[in-house]
C-alpha positions as CSV (number, residue, x, y, z in Angstrom):
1,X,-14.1,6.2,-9.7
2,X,-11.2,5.9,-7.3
3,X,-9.9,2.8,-8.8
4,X,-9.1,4.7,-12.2
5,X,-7.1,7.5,-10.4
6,X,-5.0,4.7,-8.6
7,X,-4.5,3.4,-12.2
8,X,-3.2,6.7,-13.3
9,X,-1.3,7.3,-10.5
10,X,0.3,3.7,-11.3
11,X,1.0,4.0,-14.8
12,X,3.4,7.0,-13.3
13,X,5.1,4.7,-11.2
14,X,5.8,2.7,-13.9
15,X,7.6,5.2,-16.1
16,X,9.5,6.1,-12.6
17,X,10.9,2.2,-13.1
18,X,11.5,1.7,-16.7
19,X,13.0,4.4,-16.8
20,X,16.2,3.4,-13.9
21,X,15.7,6.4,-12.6
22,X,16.8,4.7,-9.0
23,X,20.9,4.6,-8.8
24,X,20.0,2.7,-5.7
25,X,19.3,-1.2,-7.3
26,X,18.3,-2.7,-4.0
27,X,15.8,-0.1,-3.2
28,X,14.2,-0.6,-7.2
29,X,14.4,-4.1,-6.5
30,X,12.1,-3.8,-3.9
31,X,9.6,-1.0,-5.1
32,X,9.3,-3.1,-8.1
33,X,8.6,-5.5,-5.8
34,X,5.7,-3.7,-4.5
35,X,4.6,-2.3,-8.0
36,X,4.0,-5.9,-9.2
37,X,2.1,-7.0,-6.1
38,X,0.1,-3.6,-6.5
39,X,-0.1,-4.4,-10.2
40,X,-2.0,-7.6,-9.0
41,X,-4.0,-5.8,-6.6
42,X,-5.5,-3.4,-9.2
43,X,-6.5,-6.1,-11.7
44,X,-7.9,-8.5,-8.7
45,X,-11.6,-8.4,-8.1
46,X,-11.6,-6.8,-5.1
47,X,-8.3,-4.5,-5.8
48,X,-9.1,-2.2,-2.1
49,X,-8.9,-5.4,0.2
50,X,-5.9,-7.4,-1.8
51,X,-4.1,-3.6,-0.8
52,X,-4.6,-3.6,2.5
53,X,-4.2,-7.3,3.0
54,X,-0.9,-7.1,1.9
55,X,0.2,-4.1,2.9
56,X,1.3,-1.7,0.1
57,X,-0.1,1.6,1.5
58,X,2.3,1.1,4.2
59,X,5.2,0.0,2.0
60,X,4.7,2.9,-0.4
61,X,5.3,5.0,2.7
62,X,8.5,3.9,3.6
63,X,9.9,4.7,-0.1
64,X,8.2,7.9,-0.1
65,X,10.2,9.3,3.0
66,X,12.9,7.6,1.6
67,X,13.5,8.2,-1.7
68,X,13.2,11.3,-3.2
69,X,13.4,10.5,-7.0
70,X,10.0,8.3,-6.7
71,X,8.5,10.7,-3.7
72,X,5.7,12.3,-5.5
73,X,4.9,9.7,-7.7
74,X,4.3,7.4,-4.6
75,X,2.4,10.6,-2.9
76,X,0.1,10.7,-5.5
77,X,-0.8,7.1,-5.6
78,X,-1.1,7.0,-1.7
79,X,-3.8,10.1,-2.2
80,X,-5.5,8.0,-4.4
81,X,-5.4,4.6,-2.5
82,X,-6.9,6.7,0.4
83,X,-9.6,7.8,-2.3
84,X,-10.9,4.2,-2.7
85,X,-10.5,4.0,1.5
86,X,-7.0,2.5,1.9
């Protein structure tokens, strides 16, 4: 089921935050910013259209070709939001 490999890919994401690994504070300010509205997503009844809706595909993008430290952490969750059609 898609939805459990955008979980996984998540809970990497995550560790990626608790664990500061971004020097720069405004840009973890705003991935964690998207993480908790993606957070909400996932345990939402209809995770797929809350996604879209508000845009996070698109948003994890950004930080991907921006920041290196979280790029294939966000890569892997954007393969799996395009799993479940995002």
């Amino acid at each position: 089921m898609p939805i459990k490999k955008v979980k996984s890919e998540f809970e990497k994401l995550s560790a990626i935050l608790d664990e500061d690994l971004i020097a720069d504070k405004c840009t973890a300010g705003d991935l964690k910013q998207v993480h908790d509205q993606l957070q909400e997503a996932i345990k939402s009844r209809d995770p797929a259209q809350l996604i879209r809706d508000k845009k996070l595909a698109q948003q994890l993008v950004i930080f991907e070709e921006s920041n290196p430290v979280v790029g294939k952490a966000i890569k892997d969750l954007i393969y799996a939001l395009s799993g479940m059609g995002i």
